[in-house]
N, C-alpha and C positions, 0 to 999 in steps of 0.2 A: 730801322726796324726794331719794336720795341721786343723786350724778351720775355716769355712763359712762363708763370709761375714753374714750380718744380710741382706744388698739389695739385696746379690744376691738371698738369699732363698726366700725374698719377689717376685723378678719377677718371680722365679720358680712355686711359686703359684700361679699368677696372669695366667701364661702361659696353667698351670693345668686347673684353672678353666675355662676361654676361652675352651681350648679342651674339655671340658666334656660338653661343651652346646649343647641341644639336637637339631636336626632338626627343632623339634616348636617352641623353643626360637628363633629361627633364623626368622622364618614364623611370628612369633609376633611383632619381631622387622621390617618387613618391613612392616607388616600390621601397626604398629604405625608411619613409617614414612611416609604408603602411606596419613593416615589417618587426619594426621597435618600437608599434604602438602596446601599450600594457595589457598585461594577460589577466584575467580575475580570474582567483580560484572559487570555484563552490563545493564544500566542504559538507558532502552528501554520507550522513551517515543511517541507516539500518539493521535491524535483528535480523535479517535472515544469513543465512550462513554463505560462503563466498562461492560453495562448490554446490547453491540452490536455483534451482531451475531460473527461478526471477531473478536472481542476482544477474547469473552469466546468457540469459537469454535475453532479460527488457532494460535491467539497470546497467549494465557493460553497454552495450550498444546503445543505449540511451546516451549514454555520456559519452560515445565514441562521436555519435549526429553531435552534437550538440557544441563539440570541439570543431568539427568539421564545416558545419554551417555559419561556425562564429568566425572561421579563419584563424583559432586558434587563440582567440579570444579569450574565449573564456574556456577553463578548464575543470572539470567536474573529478573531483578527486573522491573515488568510494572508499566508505568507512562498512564492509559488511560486520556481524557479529553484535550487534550495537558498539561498533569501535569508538564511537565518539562520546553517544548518551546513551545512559540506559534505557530497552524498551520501553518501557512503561512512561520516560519522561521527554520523548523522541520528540512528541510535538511541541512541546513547552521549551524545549531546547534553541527548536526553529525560531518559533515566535518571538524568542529571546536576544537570538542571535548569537548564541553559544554555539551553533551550528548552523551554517546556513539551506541545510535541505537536508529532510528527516521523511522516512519513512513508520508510517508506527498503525497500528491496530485499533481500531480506536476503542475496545473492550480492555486494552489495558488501563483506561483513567476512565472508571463506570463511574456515570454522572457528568461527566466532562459533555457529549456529544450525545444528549438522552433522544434527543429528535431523530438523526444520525441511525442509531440501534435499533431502530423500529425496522430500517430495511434486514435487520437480521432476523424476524423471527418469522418460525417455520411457514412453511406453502409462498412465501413471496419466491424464492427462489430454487433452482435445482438444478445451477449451473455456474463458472465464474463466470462467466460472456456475461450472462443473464444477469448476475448481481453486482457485474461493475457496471454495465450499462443502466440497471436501477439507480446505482446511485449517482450516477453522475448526470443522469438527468433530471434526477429531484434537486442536486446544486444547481444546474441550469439555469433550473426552472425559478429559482430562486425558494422552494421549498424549505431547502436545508443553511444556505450560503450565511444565514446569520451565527451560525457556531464556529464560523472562518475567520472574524470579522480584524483578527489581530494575525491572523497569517495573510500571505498568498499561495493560494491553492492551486497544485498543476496538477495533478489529476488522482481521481478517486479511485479506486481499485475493490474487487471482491475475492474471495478464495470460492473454492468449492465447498459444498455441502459437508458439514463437520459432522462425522460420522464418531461411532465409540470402539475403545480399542482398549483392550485390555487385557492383561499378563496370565492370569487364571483364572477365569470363568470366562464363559460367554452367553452375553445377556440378548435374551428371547425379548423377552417383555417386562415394563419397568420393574416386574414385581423382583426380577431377578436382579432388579437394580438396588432394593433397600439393604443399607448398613455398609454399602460401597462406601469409597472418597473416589470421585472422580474428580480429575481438572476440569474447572471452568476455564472457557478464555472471556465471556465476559456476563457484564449480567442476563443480559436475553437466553443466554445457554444458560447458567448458574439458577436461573428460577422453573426453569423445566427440569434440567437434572434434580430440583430439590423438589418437584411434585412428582417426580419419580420414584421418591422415597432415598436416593442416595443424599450425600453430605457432599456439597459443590465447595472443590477447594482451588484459592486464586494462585497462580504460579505461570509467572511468563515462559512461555514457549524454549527459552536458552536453557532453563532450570527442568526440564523435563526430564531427559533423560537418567539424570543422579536421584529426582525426586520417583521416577519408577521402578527405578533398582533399589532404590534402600529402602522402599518398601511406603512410602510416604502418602502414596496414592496407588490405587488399584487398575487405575486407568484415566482415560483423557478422552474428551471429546477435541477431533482434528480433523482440519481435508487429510483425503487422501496425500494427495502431494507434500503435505506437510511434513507425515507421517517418514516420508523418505528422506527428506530434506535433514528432520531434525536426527534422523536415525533411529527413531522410536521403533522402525521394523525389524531391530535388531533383539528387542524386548518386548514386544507384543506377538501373539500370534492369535489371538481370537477377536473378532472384527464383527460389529454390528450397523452394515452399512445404512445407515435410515437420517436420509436428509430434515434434520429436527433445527438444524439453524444453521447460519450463512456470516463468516466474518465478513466485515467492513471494514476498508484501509487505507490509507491516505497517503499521498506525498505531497509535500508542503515548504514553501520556502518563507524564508525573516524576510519580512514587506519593505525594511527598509533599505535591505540587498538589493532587493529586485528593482525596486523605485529608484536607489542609486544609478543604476546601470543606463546607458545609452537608450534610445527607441531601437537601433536596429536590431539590439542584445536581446531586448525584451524581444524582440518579435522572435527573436532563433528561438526561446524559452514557450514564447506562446502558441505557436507554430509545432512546437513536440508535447505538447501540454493536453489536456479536455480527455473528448471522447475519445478519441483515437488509440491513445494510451490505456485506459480502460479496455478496450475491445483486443489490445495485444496483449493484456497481463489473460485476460478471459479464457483466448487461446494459448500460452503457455500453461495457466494451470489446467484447466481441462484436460491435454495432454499428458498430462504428470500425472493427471488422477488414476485415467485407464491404465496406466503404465503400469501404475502403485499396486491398483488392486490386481492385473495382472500380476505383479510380482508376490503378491501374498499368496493367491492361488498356486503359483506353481512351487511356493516356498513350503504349502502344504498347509497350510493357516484355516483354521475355520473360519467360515464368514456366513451368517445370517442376512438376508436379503428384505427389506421391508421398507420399499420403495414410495409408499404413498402412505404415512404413516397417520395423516389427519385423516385419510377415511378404515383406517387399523380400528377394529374393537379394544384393544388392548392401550394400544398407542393415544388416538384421539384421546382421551380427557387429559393425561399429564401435561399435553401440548396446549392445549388450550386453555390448558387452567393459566400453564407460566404463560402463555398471550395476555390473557386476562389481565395477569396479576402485573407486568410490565408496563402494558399501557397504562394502566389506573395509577403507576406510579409516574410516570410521567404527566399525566392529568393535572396527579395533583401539586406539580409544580408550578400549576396554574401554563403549562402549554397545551396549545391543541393537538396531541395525540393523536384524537383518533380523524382528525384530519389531515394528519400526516400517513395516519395507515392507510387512508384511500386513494390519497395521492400516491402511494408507496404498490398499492394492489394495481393501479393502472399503468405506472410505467413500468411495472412486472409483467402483465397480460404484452405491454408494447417491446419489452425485451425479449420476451421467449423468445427462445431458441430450436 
């Protein structure tokens, strides 16, 4: 009888043991591969402040889904405060990849998104529902999409109606506005406050509060919700509630973050992405608005009401001069404008609320 290798009876047992593995061992070992598979961080930074309705209502729980549907995948780490990049350079950070998701205002880089800012100016809006759902159906639409062309965009967002607020005086009608400094947040505000006869002065949202106290500006145009967010209610008490314009807002991811990642990844991403998110930031601030002005009223706060202020005798011309004078400057950068404003006036009648 001839005699067995010594290797072979070694693979024969190897072979053995293999075949005798049960079902579970099998289930365990993909559970352990699923379980040490790598985690991506996305490194989501924004200006609003940690303790702001958006932050701990849409942006926490946004990243909370987003952990949850990835299996843990991917991790969204917020940077509130502009932790990471400065407002104003939020988007360009994304695009860069200095950050890979940025939230930013698109009034902080006028000129940047001039197509964009046209859903800001007055009677398009007079709500956040209303002006996120405007603007994210002009990207849809592909209206707007060509000023994205170096991000990837997951969804567009509106504030509420930026009203004026200011430390001592309170302003009736613009006449009461000449020889002010008011904050602009961007140009479409900045060319109406300045046919109002005040001095529109630029200062990102974080700088507010030091630039009201030390005297630097007389007041700000802000939503409501803002207004509490940035703590500006602690230094204003006279309030000129008149929906005269509407910020536009974006969150934005580095394209080649996004396009690195898996198809299932992208879809956990695309899947929390668009309208939807729009429509939940709408209802967040909405909420935050009536609260606000709530809280000025029972804080004892004067507040002037001038609710439709394009058909105001007083109001109408300031508003429509800076309309005027906005679009014409968009014109002449050789874009179509004012066929951006009529696409802009229809998916407004289609968003009311």
């Amino acid at each position: 009888m001839k005699s067995v290798p010594l290797l072979s009876i070694s693979a024969l047992a190897i072979i053995s043991l293999l075949g005798c593995s049960s079902p579970s061992d099998n289930n365990e070992n993909a559970s352990a591969t699923t379980e040490t598979q790598e985690t991506t961080t996305l490194r989501f930074s924004h200006f609003w402040p940690a303790t702001s309705s958006i932050s701990k209502e849409v942006f926490e729980p946004w990243a909370k889904k987003i952990e949850e549907e990835s299996n843990g995948r991917l991790n969204v780490e917020l940077y509130p405060s502009a932790g990471l990049a400065k407002a104003d350079v939020t988007y360009e950070a994304a695009a860069k990849g200095t950050i890979d998701i940025g939230s930013q205002a698109h009034g902080y880089t006028n000129g940047r998104f001039p197509l964009t800012q046209i859903a800001e100016l007055p009677g398009l809006s007079n709500s956040a529902s209303q002006m996120g759902c405007m603007l994210q159906t002009l990207y849809d639409d592909g209206t707007l999409a060509s000023e994205y062309e170096d991000s990837h965009l997951l969804f567009m967002y509106g504030a509420g109606p930026g009203s004026l607020h200011t430390t001592d005086k309170l302003i009736r009608t613009p006449e009461d506005m000449k020889g002010m400094r008011i904050r602009r947040p961007s140009a479409v505000a900045g060319d109406i406050i300045e046919s109002a006869g005040a001095s529109p002065v630029g200062l990102p949202a974080n700088d507010m509060y030091t630039s009201l106290q030390r005297g630097v500006v007389d007041g700000l145009s802000f939503p409501w919700e803002a207004v509490t967010a940035f703590k500006i209610d602690e230094i204003t008490k006279y309030h000129t509630n008149i929906p005269f314009y509407s910020s536009a807002l974006m969150v934005t991811m580095n394209k080649d973050k996004y396009e690195s990642l898996p198809d299932d990844l992208k879809q956990v991403l695309d899947n929390n992405s668009g309208m939807a998110l729009a429509e939940k930031v709408g209802e967040v601030f909405d909420k935050h608005d009536q609260m606000a002005i709530q809280a000025a009223k029972d804080k004892g706060d004067e507040i002037v009401e001038i609710p439709d202020p394009l058909n105001d005798p007083d109001w109408k011309g300031p508003l429509l001069d800076g309309t005027k004078k906005y679009l014409a400057d968009v014109n002449a950068l050789g874009l179509d404008a004012d066929g951006v404003y009529e696409k802009a006036q229809a998916a407004s009648a289609a968003c009311k609320v």
